[in-house]
C-alpha positions as CSV (number, residue, x, y, z in Angstrom):
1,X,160.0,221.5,-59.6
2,X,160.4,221.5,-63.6
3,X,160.5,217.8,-65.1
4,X,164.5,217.8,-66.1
5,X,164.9,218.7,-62.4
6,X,162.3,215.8,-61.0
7,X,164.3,213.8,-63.4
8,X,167.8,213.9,-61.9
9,X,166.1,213.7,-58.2
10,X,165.1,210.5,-59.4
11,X,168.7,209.2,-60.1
12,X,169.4,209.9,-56.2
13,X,166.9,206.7,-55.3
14,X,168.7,204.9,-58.7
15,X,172.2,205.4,-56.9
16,X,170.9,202.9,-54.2
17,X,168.1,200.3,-56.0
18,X,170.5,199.5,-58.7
19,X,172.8,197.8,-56.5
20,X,170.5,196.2,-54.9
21,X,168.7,194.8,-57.8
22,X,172.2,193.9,-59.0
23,X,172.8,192.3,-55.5
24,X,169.6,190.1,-56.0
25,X,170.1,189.2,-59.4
26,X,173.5,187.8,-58.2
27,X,172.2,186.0,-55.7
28,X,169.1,184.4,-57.7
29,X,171.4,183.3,-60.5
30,X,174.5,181.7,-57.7
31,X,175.3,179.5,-61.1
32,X,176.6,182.3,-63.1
33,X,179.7,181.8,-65.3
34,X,182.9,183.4,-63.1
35,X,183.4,186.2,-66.3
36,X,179.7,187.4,-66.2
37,X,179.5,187.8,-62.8
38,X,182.5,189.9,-62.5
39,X,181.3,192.0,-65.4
40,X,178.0,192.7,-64.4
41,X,179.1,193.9,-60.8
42,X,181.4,195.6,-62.4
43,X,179.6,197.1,-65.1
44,X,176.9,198.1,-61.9
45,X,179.3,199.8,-60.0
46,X,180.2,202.2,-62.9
47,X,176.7,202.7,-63.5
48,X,176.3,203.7,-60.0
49,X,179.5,206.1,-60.3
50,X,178.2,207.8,-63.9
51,X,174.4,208.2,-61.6
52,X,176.4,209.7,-59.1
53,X,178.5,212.0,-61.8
54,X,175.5,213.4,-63.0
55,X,174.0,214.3,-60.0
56,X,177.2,215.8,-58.8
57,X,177.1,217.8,-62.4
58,X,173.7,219.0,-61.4
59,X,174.1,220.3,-57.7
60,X,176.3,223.2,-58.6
61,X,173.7,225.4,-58.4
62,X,172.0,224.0,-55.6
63,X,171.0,220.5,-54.0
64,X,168.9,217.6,-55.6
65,X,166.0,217.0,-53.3
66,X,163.7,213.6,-53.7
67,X,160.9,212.7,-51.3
68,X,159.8,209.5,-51.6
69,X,156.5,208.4,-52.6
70,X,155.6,212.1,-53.5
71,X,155.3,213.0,-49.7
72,X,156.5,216.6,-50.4
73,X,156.8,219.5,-48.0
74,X,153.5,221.6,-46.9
75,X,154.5,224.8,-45.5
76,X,158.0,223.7,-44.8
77,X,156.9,220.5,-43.0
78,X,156.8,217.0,-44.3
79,X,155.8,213.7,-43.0
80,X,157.8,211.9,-45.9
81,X,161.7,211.0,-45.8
82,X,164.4,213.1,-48.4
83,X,167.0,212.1,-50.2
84,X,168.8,215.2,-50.5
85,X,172.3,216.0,-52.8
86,X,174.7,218.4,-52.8
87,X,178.3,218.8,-54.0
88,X,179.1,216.6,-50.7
89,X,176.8,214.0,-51.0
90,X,176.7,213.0,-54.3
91,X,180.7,214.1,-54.4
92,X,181.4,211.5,-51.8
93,X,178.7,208.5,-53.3
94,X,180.9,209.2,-56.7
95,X,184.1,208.2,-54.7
96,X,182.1,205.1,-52.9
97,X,181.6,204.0,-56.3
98,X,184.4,204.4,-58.4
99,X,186.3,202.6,-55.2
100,X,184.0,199.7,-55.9
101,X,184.3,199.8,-59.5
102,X,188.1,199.6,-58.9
103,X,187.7,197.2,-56.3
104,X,185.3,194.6,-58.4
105,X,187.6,195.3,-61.5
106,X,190.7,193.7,-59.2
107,X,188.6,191.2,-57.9
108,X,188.7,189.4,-61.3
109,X,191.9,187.8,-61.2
110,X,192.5,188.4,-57.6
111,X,190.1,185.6,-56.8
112,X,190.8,182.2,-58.1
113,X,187.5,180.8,-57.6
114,X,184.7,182.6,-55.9
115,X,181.1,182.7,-56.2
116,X,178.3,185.4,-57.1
117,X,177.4,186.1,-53.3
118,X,181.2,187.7,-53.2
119,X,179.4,190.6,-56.6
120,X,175.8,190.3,-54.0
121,X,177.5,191.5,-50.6
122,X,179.4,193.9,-52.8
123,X,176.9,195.8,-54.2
124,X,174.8,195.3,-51.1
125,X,178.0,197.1,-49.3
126,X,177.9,200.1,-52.5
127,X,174.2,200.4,-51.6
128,X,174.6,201.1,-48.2
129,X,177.2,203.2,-48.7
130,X,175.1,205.2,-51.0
131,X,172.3,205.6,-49.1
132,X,174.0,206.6,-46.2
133,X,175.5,209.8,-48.4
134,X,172.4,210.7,-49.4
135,X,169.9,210.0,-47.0
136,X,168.2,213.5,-46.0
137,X,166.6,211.8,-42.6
138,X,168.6,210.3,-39.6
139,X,166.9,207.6,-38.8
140,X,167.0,206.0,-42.5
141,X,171.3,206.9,-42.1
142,X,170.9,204.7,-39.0
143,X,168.9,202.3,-41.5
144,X,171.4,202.3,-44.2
145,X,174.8,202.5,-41.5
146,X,173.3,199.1,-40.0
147,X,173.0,197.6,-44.0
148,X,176.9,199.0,-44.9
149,X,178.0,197.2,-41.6
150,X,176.3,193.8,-41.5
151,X,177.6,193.4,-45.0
152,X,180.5,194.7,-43.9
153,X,180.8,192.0,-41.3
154,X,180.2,189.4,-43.8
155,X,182.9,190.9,-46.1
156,X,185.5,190.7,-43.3
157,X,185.0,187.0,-42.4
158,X,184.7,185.9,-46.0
159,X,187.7,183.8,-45.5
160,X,185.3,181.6,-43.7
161,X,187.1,178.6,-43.1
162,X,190.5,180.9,-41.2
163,X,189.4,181.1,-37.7
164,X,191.5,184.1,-38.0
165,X,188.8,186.4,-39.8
166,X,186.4,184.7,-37.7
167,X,187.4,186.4,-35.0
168,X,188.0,189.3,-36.7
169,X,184.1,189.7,-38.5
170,X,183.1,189.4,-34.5
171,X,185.4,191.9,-33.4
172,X,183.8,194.0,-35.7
173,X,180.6,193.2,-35.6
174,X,180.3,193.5,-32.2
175,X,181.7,196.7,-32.1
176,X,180.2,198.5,-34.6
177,X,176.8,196.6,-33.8
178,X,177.0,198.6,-30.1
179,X,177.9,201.5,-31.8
180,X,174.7,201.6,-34.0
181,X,172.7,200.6,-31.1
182,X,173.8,203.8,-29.1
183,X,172.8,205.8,-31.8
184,X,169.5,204.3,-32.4
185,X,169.0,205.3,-29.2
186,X,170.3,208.5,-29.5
187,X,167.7,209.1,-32.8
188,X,165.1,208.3,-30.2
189,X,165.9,210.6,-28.0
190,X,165.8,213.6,-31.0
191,X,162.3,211.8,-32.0
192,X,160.9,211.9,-28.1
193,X,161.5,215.8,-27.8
194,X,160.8,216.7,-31.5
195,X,158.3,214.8,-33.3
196,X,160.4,214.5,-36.4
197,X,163.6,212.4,-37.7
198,X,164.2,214.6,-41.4
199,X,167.4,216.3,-41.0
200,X,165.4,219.2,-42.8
201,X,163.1,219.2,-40.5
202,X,165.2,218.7,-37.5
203,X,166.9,221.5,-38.4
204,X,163.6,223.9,-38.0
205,X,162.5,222.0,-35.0
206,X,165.8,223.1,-33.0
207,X,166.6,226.6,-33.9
208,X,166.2,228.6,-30.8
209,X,165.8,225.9,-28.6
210,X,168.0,225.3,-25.6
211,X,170.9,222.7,-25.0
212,X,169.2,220.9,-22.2
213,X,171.3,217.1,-21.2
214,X,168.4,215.4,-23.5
215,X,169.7,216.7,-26.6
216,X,173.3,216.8,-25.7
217,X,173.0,212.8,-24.8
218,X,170.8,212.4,-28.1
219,X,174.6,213.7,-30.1
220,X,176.6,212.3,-28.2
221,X,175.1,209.0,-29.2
222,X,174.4,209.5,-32.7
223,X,178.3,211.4,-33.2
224,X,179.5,208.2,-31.2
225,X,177.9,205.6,-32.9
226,X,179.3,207.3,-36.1
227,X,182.6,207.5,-34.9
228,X,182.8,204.2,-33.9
229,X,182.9,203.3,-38.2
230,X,185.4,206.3,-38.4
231,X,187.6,204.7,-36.0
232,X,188.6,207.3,-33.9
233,X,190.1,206.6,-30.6
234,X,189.2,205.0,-28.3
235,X,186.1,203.8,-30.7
236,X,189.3,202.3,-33.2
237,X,190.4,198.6,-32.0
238,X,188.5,196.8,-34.2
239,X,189.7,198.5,-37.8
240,X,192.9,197.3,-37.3
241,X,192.2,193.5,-36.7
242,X,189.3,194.0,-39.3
243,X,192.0,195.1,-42.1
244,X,194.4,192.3,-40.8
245,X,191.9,189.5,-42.1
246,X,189.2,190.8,-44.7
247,X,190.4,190.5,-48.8
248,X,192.8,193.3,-49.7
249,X,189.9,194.6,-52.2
250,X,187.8,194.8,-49.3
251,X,189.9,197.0,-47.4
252,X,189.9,199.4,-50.3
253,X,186.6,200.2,-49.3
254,X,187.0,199.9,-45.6
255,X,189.9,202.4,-45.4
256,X,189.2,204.5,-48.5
257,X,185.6,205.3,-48.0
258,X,183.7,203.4,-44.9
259,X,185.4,205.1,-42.3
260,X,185.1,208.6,-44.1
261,X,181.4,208.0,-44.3
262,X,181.9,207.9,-40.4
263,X,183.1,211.3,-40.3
264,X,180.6,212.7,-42.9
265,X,177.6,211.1,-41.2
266,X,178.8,212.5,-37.9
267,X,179.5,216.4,-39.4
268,X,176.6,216.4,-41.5
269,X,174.6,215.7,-38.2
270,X,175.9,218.4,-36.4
271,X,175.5,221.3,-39.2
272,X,172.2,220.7,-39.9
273,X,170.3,219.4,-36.8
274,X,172.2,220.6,-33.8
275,X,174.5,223.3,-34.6
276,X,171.1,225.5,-33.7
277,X,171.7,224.0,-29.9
278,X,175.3,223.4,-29.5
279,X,177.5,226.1,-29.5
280,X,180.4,225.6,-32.4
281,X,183.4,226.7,-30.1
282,X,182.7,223.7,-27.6
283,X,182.3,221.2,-30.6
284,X,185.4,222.4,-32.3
285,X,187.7,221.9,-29.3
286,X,186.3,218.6,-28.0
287,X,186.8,217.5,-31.5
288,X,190.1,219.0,-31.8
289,X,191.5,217.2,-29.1
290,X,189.9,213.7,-29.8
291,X,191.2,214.2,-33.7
292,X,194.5,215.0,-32.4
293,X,194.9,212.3,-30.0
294,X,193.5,209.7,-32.5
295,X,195.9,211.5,-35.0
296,X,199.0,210.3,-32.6
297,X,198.0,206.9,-31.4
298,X,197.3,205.7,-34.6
299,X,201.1,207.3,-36.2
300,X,202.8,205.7,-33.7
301,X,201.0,202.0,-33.8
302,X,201.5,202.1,-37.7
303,X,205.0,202.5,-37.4
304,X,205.7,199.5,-34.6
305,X,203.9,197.1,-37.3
306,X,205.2,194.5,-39.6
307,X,202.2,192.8,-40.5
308,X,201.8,195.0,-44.0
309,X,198.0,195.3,-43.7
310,X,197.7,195.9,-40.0
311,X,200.2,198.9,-40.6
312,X,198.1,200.2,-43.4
313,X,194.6,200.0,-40.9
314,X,196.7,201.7,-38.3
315,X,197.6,204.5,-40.6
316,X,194.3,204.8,-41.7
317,X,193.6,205.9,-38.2
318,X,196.5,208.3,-37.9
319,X,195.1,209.9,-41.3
320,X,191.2,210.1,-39.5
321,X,192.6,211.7,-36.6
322,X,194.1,214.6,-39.1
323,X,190.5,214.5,-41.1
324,X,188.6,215.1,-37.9
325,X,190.6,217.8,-37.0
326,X,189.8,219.7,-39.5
327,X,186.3,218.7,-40.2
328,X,185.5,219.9,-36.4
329,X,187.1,223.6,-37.2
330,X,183.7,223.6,-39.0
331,X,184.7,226.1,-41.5
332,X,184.3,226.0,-45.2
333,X,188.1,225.7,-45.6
334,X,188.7,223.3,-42.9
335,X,185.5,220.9,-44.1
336,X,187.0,221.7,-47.8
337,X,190.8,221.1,-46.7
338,X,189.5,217.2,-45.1
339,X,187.7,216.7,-48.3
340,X,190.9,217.1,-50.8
341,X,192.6,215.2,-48.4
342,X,190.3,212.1,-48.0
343,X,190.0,212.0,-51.7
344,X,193.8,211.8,-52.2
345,X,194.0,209.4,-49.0
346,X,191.7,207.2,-50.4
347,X,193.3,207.0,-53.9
348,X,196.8,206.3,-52.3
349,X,195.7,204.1,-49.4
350,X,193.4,202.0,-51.7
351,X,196.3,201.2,-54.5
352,X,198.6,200.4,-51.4
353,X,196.6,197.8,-50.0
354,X,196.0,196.4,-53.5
355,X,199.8,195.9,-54.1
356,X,199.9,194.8,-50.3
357,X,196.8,192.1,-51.5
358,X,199.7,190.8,-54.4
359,X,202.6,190.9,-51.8
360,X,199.9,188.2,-50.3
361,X,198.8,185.7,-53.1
362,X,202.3,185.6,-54.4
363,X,204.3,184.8,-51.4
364,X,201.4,184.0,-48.7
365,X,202.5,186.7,-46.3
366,X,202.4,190.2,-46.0
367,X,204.9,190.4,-43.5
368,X,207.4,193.2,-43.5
369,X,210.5,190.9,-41.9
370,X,210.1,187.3,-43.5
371,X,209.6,189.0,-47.3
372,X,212.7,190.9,-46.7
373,X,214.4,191.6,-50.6
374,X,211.7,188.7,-51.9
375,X,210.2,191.7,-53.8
376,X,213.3,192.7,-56.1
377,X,212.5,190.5,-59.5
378,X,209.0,192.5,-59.2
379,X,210.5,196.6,-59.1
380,X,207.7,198.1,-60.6
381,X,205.7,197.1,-57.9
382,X,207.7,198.5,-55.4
383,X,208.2,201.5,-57.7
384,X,204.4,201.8,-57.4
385,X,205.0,201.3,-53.3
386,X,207.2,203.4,-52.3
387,X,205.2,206.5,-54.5
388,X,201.8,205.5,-52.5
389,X,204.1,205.7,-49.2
390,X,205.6,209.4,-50.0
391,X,202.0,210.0,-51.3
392,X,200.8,209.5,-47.8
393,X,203.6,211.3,-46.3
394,X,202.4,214.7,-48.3
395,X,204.2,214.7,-51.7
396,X,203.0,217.5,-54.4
397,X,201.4,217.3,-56.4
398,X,199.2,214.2,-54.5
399,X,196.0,215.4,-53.2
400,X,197.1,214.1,-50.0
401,X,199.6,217.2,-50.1
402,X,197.5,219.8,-50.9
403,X,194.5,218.7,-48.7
404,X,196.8,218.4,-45.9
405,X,198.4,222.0,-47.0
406,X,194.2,223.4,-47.0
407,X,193.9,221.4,-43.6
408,X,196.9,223.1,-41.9
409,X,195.8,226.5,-42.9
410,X,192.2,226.0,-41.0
411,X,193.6,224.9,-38.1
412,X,196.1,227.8,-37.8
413,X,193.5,230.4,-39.0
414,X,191.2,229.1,-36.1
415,X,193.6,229.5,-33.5
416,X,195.0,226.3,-33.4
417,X,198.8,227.4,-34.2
418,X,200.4,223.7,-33.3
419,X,198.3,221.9,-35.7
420,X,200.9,222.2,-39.0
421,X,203.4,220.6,-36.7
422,X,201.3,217.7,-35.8
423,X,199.9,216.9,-39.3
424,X,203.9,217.3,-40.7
425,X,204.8,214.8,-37.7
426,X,201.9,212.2,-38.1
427,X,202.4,211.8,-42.2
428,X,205.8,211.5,-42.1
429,X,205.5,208.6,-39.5
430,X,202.8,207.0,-41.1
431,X,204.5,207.7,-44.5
432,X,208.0,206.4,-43.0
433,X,206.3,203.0,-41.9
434,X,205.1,202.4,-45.4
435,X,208.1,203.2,-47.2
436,X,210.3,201.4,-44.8
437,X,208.3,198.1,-45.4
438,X,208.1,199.1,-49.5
439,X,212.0,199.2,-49.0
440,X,212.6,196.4,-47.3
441,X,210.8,194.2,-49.1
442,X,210.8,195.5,-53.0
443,X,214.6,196.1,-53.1
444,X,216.4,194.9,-49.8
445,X,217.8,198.0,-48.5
446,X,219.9,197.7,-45.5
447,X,220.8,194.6,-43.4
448,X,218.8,191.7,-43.2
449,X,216.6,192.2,-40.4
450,X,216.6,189.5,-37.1
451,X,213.1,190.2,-35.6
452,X,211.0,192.7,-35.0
453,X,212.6,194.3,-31.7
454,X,208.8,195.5,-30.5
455,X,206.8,192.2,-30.2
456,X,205.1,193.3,-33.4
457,X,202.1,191.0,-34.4
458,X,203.7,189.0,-37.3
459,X,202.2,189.4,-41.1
460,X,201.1,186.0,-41.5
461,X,197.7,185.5,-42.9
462,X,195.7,182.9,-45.2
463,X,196.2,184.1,-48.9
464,X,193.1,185.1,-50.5
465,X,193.2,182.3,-53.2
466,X,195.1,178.8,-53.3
467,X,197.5,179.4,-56.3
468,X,200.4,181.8,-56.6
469,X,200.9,184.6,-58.8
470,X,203.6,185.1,-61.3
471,X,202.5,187.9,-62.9
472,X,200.3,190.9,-62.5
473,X,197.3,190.5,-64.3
474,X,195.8,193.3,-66.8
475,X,192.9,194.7,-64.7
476,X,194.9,194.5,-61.4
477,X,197.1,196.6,-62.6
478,X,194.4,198.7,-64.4
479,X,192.6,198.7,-60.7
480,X,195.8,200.4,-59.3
481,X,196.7,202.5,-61.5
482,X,192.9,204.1,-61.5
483,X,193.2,204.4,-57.4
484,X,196.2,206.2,-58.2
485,X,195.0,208.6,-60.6
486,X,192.1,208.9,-57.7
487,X,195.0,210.4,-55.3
488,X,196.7,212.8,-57.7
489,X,193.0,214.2,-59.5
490,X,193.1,216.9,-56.5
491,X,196.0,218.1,-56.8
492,X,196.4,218.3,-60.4
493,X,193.2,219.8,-61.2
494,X,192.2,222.8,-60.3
495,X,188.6,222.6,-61.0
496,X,188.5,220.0,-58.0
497,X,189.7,222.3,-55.2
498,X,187.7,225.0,-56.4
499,X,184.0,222.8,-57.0
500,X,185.1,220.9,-53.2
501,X,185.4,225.1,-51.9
502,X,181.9,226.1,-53.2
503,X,180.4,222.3,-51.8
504,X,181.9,223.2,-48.5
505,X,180.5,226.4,-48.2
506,X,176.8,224.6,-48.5
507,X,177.9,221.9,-46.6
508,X,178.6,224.2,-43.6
509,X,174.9,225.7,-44.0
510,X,173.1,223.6,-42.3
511,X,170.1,226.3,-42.4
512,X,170.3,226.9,-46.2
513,X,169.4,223.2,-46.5
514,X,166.7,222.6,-44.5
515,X,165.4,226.0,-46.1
516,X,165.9,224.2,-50.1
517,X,164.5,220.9,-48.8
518,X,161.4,222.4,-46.9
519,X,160.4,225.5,-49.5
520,X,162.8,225.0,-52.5
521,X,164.6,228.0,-51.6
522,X,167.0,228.6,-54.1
523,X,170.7,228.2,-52.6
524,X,172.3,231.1,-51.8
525,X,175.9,232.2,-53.5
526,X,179.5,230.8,-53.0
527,X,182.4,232.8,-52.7
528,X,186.0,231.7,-53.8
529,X,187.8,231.2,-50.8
530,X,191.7,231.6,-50.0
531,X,194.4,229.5,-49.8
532,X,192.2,226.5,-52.3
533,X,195.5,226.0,-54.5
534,X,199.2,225.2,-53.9
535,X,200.8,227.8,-51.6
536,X,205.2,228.2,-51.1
537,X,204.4,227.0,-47.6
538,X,201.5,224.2,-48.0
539,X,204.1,223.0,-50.2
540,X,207.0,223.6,-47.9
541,X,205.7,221.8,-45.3
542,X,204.4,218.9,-47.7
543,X,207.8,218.8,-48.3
544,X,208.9,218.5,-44.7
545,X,207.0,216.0,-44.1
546,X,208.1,213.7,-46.9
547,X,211.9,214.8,-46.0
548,X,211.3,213.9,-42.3
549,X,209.6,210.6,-43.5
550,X,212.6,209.2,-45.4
551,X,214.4,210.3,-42.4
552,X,212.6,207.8,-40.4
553,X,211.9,205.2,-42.9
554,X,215.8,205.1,-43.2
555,X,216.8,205.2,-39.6
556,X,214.6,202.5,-39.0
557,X,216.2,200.4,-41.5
558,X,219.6,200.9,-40.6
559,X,218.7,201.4,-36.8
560,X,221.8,199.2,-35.7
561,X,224.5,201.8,-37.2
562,X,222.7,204.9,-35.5
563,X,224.8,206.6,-33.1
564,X,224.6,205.4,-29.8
565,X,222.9,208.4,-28.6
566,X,219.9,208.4,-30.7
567,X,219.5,204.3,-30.0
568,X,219.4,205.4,-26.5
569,X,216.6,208.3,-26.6
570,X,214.8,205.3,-29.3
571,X,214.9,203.2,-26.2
572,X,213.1,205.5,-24.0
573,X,210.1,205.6,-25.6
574,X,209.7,201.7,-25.7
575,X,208.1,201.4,-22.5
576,X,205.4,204.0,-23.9
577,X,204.9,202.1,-27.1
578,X,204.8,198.6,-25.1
579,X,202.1,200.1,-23.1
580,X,199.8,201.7,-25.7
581,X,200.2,198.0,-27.4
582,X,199.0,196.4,-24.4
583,X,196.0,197.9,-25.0
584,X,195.1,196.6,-28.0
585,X,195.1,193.1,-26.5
586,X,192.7,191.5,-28.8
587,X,190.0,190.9,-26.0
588,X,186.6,192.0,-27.6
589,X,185.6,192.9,-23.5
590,X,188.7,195.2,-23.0
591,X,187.4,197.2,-26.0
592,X,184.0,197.5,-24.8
593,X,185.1,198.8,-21.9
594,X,187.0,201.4,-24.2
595,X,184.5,202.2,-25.8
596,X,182.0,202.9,-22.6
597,X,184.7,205.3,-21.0
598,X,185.1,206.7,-24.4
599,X,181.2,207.3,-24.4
600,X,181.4,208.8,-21.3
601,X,184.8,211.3,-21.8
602,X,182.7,212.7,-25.3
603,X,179.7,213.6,-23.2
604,X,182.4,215.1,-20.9
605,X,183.6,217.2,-23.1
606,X,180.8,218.2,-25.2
607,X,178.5,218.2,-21.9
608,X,181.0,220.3,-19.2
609,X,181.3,223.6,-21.1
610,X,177.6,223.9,-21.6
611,X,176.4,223.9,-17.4
């Protein structure tokens, strides 16, 4: 390895100490003046993002391999631990951190008062977050997933004295605590029958070897454990009471980026250490299904919510279900496809719950119902609403829309022909729910509303500070605007698409990396693939789903004037919806339970077609 190369391997272990040592100077100086706190978290978090930058620069031609303490590979085998990044990796720590950067940078006149261990548990959270990204052996991703959650934790009850986020931190913790301990258990397993926890070297260990029920537990626990911080269903309950009670610059990070990091962590598992083992047609459907049903549950809780924050979480799950679908076609265009789309997702979902966070500390609610035309002295703040609504419903040129346009394709090119008409139905619900509360609220369309008419949880929540806000401040606005820009960078420019093709492509090569890591085998070539741009019908369906979104947002508004007809089939599926609510009850035992049985239907369906 020549020196410029060892160089930028180095910046991979940078990405994660720098926060940390940012994290303890915070906490060793707690007397530090408000403004030079902010700033130097701030100013961290870009340095993070330009470390990041530069490595992403650097891995077009290949990945950026670093074994720590000089432990390299003899005759492709290793006893030392890899940090290891490619166009994926570093691509998706760059996003981590410019989300935090944004985050911090609203944080400084978000928060009236608020100490330096707010800046420590955030760049503890950015470290994590890194490490986990780039983290080349599974049990250190088990290391760093159990650092991003107990800060995590912390971040959500940070309203300490609300008994509210309380219970919400637990909910969480617990949850995502079980989760990590099933797949600690799970690495064990991989560790008992091979000797070795490198991905790299995971990767030789398996190829030709059987899929006996000790390695098909060992993924099913590690994917599981993952999936539980991805949120999909039935591994979901606690996101949404999580969301409900953490800071809205918080949840930036929880939606935008924690639970993608879910999904990555539980892909990049599969490609490189057990794709030798499992078959790829049995993973696909199993994941298919799951995606698709998390997909549905979460479209149709986001749109029976008032509370502003809760309906955000929930459509953060509708939008996983969507990614995972496409992730599990395991495909360069279907991984590629999830990737635009997160990226815009994040961008739009982030600014969204940052405008929701000033609904909050101006009028102490984020209810849909009680602020009700409150919003209409403050327009271009529902301007900026109602254009992160449609932007999760699909508009062009969003990267939401062409991600989900990439997505679609996969799915149908793979066999799964009803996929377009699920992904058009769940963003236009989850983009009609949005746009119905931006409506509502920001210019007090339709009749004043009387209650919620589904038992919805109502929005009211401590606000993050004690005084009020009158105006938007500077960097708050800056903060969204940036997210913003984040969600339309896809589909704008080109050169995005086309670098998230070619990272795909050596994403999905789970052999080419353990061959780079192990002997320094130069990475093999990358082909342009099709259908990477705007097409007449990605964008046609974009459209639909943005059409069929106002539709909804608009008929729930002015539900009361709807012909009697359509009240009546409305009414029909209550009983449905009152059911699927009961099942979010709240009771941390009830989603154990879930979770167990949904332990046990994954090794069903991973397990059953390999006897």
């Amino acid at each position: 390895m020549g020196t410029f190369e060892a160089g930028t391997s180095q910046l991979l272990a940078l990405a994660v100490a720098v926060p940390i040592l940012g994290a303890c100077l915070m906490v060793a100086v707690t007397r530090l003046a408000r403004l030079v706190a902010d700033s130097v978290a701030t100013a961290v978090a870009v340095a993070v993002a330009v470390i990041d930058g530069w490595v992403l620069v650097h891995t077009g031609a290949g990945r950026v391999v670093l074994w720590h303490g000089g432990w390299l590979p003899v005759r492709g085998f290793s006893v030392g631990v890899s940090f290891v990044g490619d166009q994926f990796g570093a691509g998706l720590a760059l996003l981590v951190a410019v989300l935090m950067a944004a985050a911090l940078l609203y944080s400084w006149r978000y928060f009236e008062a608020v100490e330096a261990h707010y800046h420590a548990l955030m760049l503890l959270f950015l470290a994590g977050m890194q490490g986990f990204a780039l983290s080349g052996d599974l049990f250190d991703m088990f290391v760093f997933f159990e650092l991003m959650g107990a800060v995590a934790y912390a971040l959500t009850a940070f309203k300490i004295e609300d008994a509210s986020a309380l219970q919400g931190g637990l909910s969480f913790a617990i949850m995502n605590s079980l989760g990590a301990y099933f797949a600690l258990f799970g690495v064990g397993l991989v560790y008992a029958r091979t000797g070795q926890l490198g991905l790299p070297e995971l990767n030789r260990a398996l190829v030709g070897h059987r899929p006996d029920a000790l390695l098909v537990a060992a993924f099913v626990l590690v994917s599981c454990g993952f999936l539980v911080k991805a949120a999909m269903v039935p591994f979901h309950f606690w996101l949404a009471d999580a969301h409900a009670v953490a800071p809205s610059s918080v949840c930036v990070l929880f939606s935008g980026v924690m639970v993608e990091l879910g999904l990555y962590g539980f892909v990049r598992v599969y490609l490189v250490v057990f794709r030798p083992v499992l078959p790829g047609p049995d993973i696909t459907r199993a994941f298919v299904v799951l995606g698709a049903i998390t997909a549905v549950v979460g479209a149709v809780m986001c749109f029976g919510q008032r509370h502003i924050k809760r309906l955000l979480a929930y459509s953060t799950i509708g939008h996983v279900g969507l990614f995972l679908m496409a992730l599990s076609v395991l495909s360069p265009d279907g991984v590629g496809g999830a990737a635009v789309y997160a990226v815009g997702h994040a961008g739009a979902k982030g600014a969204l719950f940052l405008l929701g966070g000033i609904l909050l500390n101006r009028y102490g609610s984020v209810d849909e119902l009680e602020l009700f035309g409150r919003g209409r002295r403050h327009r271009w703040t529902g301007v900026a609403f109602v254009v992160g609504a449609l932007a999760l419903a699909g508009l062009p040129p969003f990267g939401t829309a062409l991600g989900k346009s990439m997505a679609e394709e996969s799915l149908a090119s793979a066999g799964y022909g009803w996929a377009p008409a699920l992904f058009v139905a769940v963003s236009a619900v989850t983009g009609a729910a949005v746009l119905r509360a931006g409506l509502r609220v920001f210019f007090g369309v339709g009749p004043p509303p009387l209650g919620s008419g589904s038992g919805a949880t109502p929005g009211t929540e401590e606000p993050d500070v004690e005084g009020r806000l009158t105006r938007v401040p500077l960097t708050m606005a800056a903060a969204i605007a940036a997210l913003f820009g984040v969600a339309l960078v896809g589909g704008v420019w080109r050169l995005v698409p086309d670098a998230v093709d070619r990272g795909a492509q050596r994403f999905a090569d789970g052999t080419g990396y353990a061959a780079q890591a192990l002997a320094h085998v130069p990475a093999g070539p990358t082909r342009a693939l099709p259908g990477g741009w705007w097409g007449v019908e990605g964008v046609a369906l974009s459209l639909a789903s943005v059409a069929l979104a106002v539709v909804l947002a608009l008929g729930a508004i002015y539900l009361s004037r709807l012909p009697d007809a359509v009240r009546a089939w409305g009414r029909r599926l209550q009983p449905g919806y009152r059911v699927l609510r009961r099942l979010h009850s709240g009771h941390i035992g009830d989603y154990v339970a879930w979770f167990m049985a949904g332990l046990a239907g994954v090794a069903a369906l991973v397990g059953f077609p390999l006897r």
